[in-house]
N, C-alpha and C positions, 0 to 999 in steps of 0.2 A: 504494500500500500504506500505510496507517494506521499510523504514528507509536505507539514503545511511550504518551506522554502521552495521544493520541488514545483507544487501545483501554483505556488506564486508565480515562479519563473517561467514556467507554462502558461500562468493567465497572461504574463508581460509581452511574450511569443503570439499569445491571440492579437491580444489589442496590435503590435505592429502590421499582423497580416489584414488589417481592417483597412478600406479603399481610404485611400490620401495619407495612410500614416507612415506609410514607405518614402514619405519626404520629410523634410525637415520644416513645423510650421510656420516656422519662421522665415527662412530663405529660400527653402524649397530643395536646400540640400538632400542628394539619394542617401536612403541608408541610412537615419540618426542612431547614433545612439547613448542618448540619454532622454531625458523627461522629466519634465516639473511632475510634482504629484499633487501641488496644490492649484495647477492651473490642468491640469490634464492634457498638455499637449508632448509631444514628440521633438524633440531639439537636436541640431547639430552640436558638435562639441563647441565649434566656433561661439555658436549662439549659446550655449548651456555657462557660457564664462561672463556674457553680458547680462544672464538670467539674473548669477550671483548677486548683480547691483544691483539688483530689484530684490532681495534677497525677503523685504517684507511684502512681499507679492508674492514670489515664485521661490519655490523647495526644488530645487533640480538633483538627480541621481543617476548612476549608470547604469544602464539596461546589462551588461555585462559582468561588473564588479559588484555593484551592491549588491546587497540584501533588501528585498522588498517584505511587505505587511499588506495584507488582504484588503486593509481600511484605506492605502494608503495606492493600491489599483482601483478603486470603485470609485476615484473624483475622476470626473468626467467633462467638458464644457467644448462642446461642439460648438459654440459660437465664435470661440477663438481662434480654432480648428477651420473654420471657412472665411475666416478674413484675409485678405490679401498677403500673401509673400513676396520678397524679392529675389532674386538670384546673389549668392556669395558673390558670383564674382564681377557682380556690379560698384559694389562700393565698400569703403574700410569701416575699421572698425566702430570709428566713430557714430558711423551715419546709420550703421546699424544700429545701435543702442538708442539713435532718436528712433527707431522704428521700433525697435520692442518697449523703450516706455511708452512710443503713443498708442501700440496696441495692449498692452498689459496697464502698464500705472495710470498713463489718463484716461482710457480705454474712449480711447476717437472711432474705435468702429465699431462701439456697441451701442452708446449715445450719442444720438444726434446734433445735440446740442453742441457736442463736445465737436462738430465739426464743422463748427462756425470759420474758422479762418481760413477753409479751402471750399467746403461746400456752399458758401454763399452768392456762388455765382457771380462775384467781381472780387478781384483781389488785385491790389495797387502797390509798390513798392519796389524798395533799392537795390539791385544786384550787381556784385563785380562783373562787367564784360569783356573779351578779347577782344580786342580791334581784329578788325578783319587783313589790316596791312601790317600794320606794325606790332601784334602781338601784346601789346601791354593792356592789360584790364584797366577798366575805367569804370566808375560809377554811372549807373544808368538807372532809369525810372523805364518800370517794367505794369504795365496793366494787361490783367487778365479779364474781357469783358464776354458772360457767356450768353449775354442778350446779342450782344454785338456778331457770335462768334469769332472773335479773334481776338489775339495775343498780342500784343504791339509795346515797342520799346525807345527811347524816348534821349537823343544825345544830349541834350541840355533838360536840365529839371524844372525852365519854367519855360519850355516850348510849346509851340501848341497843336504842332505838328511830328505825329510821330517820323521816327528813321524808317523803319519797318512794319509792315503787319502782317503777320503770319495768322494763315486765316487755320482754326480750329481742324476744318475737316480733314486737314493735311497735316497736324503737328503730331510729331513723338516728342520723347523726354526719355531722357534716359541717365542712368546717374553713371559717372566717369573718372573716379577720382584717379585714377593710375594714370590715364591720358593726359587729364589737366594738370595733373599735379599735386593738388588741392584735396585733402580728404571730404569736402563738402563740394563736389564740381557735378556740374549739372552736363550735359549735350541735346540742345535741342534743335531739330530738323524741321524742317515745313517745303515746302515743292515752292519753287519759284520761276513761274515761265517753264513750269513742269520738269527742271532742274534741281535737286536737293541742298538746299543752303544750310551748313553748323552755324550753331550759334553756340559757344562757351563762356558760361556763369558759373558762378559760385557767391557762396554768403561766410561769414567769418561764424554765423550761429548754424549747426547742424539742423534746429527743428524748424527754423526757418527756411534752411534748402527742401526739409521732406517736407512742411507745408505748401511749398511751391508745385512741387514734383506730385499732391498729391490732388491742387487743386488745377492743373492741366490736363489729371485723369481724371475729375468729375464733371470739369468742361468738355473733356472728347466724350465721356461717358452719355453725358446729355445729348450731344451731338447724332451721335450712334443712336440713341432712344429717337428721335426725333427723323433720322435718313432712314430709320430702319424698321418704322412700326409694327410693335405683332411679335417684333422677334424677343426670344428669351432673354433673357438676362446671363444666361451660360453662353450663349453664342457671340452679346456684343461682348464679354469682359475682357475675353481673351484677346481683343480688337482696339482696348483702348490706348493702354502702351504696347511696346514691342520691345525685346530685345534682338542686336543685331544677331544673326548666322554665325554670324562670323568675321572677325578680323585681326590685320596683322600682315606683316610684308611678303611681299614676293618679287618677284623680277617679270618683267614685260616685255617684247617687243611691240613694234608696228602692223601693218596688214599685208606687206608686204615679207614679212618674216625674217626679214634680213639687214634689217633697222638693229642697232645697239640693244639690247637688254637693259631697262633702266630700274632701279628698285624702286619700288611704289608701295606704299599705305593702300592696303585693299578692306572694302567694307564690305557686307552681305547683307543688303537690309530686303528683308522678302527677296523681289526677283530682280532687284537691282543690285547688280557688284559695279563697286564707285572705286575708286584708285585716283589716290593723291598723294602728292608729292610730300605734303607732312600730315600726319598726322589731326592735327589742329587748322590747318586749311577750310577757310570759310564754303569754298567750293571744290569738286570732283575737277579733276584734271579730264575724266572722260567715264563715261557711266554703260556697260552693258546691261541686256537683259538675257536675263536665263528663264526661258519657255522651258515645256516640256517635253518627255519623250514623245508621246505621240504626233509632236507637232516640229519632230527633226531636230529635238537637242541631246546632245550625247557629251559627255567628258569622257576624256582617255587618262592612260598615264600613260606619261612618255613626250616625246616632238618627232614631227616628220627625222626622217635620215635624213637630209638635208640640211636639217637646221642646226645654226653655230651660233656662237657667242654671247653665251649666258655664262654668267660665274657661276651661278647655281645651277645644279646637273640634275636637281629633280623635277624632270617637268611633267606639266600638265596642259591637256589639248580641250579645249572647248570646241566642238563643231556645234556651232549655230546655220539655219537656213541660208544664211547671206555668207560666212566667212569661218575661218577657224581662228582660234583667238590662244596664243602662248603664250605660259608662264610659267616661274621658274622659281622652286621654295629650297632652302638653304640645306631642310633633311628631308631624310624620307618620313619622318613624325607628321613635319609640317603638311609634307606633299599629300599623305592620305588622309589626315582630319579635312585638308581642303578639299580633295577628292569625294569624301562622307558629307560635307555640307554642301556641294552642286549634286552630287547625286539624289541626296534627300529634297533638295529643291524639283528637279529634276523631273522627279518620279512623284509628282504630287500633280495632278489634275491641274490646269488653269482656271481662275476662275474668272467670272464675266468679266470685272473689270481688270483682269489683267491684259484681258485680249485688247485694252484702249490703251493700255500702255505700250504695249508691243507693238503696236498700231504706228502711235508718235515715234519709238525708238526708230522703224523701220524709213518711218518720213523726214525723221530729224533734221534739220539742216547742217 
């Protein structure tokens, strides 16, 4: 007969095998293992150390090392459990623990109330900006108007004309701090002339970056409810940020093949791969689209026998309808995660509206 620590540690085996607990509530990391017993959720190790500081909230323990108590499996809170996660390898350490205190200690997504400074459908305020030429942040006045739909940002603070407006239907967010530098660094996108413009922020207060970050998700959110009537709520959420595919350098040629190989900043955002000369670059140096298989797109590994002078010796072959497109990653690590991320694009059905973008790439001027 099984030992009460036995059937504990079996009960602890059920609850991870339950749908969603295979991630980390928090981030969304695969795999956790540890757990608050006083919030009943499921945490990465990463997240189980910023639990600590919440320590009169959340009891954290190891799914592996502890010892558990029958009283101490039976807290439960599914509410928590389906509030929004981030991905770890979005952003540091910091910016994380403004996300588990606004979801744990001031609990922003159980109370509504409590989500006055990003759900109230305008939000006005100071953010450090990169110049788009010269690189140096600058104070800017940033309005988020969701009657307006759009996002607009402001070079002088008693102007009355904004720089920019980045209209809603078109904006991500995405948090960036290894890129910018900055553990509190924002990346935001919007189509302009149906070209993708960065925009790189940051705030010196972390709860003021995620109040940002979380009221350009309530404004696309609204957006989505409003383009999309009728549809779930599971179907827009996953729609309202994004994270990229994939990014990170590789090497280039031309369309002729026989052009220099030049190292470039490549991005993956849906079925747009963008490639820029740095990183931080306001705009794409040159933007593909990756359709799918059944409409004639194929990745290889490898380059024609013909083709020379790349530094990098692992390449990779895009054939699109119109041309094959080379590149050139430093390992073979690199070469087949990039390989994994055009083939999962790849092999994914298009959807209506990507056939308008395919449309424009193929008219482009």
């Amino acid at each position: 007969m099984a030992s009460d620590p036995d059937r504990n540690r079996q009960r602890v085996h059920q609850l991870l095998e339950r749908p969603g607990n295979e991630k980390c509530a928090d981030c969304a990391a695969a795999d956790p293992e540890w757990a608050s017993y006083t919030l009943g959720v499921f945490v990465c190790q990463s997240c189980s150390g910023l639990h600590r500081n919440i320590a009169h909230i959340s009891k954290v323990k190891s799914l592996l090392l502890d010892p558990w108590s029958a009283s101490e499996l039976e807290v439960r809170n599914d509410v928590y459990q389906r509030s929004s996660s981030l991905s770890c390898t979005f952003f540091f350490r910091l910016l994380r623990e403004q996300w588990i205190r606004a979801k744990y200690e001031r609990k922003e997504f159980m109370c509504v109330e409590r989500q006055e400074p990003y759900s109230a459908g305008y939000r006005e305020g100071f953010l450090w900006k990169r110049g788009r030429d010269n690189g140096q942040y600058l104070s800017r006045k940033f309005i988020l108007s969701e009657r307006e739909g759009v996002l607009k940002y402001f070079n002088k603070h008693d102007a009355k004309e904004p720089k920019a407006i980045m209209k809603i239907s078109s904006v991500n967010a995405t948090f960036q701090p290894a890129k910018i530098g900055t553990a509190h660094g924002l990346q935001i996108t919007y189509l302009k002339d149906n070209s993708t413009r960065n925009i790189f922020v940051y705030h010196e207060d972390g709860k003021e970056i995620v109040d940002w970050f979380n009221a350009i998700r309530a404004a696309r959110f609204h957006y989505l409810q409003v383009a999309f009537p009728g549809s779930p709520n599971s179907e827009l959420l996953p729609k309202v940020t994004r994270a990229y595919i994939k990014e990170g350098y590789m090497e280039k040629t031309g369309p002729k093949h026989t052009e220099v190989f030049k190292k470039r900043w490549f991005t993956m955002d849906e079925r747009r791969l963008m490639y820029f000369k740095d990183p931080l670059d306001a705009y794409a140096r040159g933007e593909v689209f990756i359709g799918c298989k059944q409409n004639n797109y194929t990745v290889l590994s490898g380059f024609p026998s013909t083709v020379q002078g790349s530094h990098w010796q692992f390449g990779i072959t895009i054939v699109t309808p119109d041309r094959k497109f080379l590149f050139a990653c430093e390992t073979e690590e690199d070469q087949k995660d990039w390989i994994a991320a055009f083939e999962a694009v790849i092999n994914r059905p298009m959807l209506p509206r990507e056939y308008a973008v395919e449309a424009y790439f193929k008219h482009k001027p």
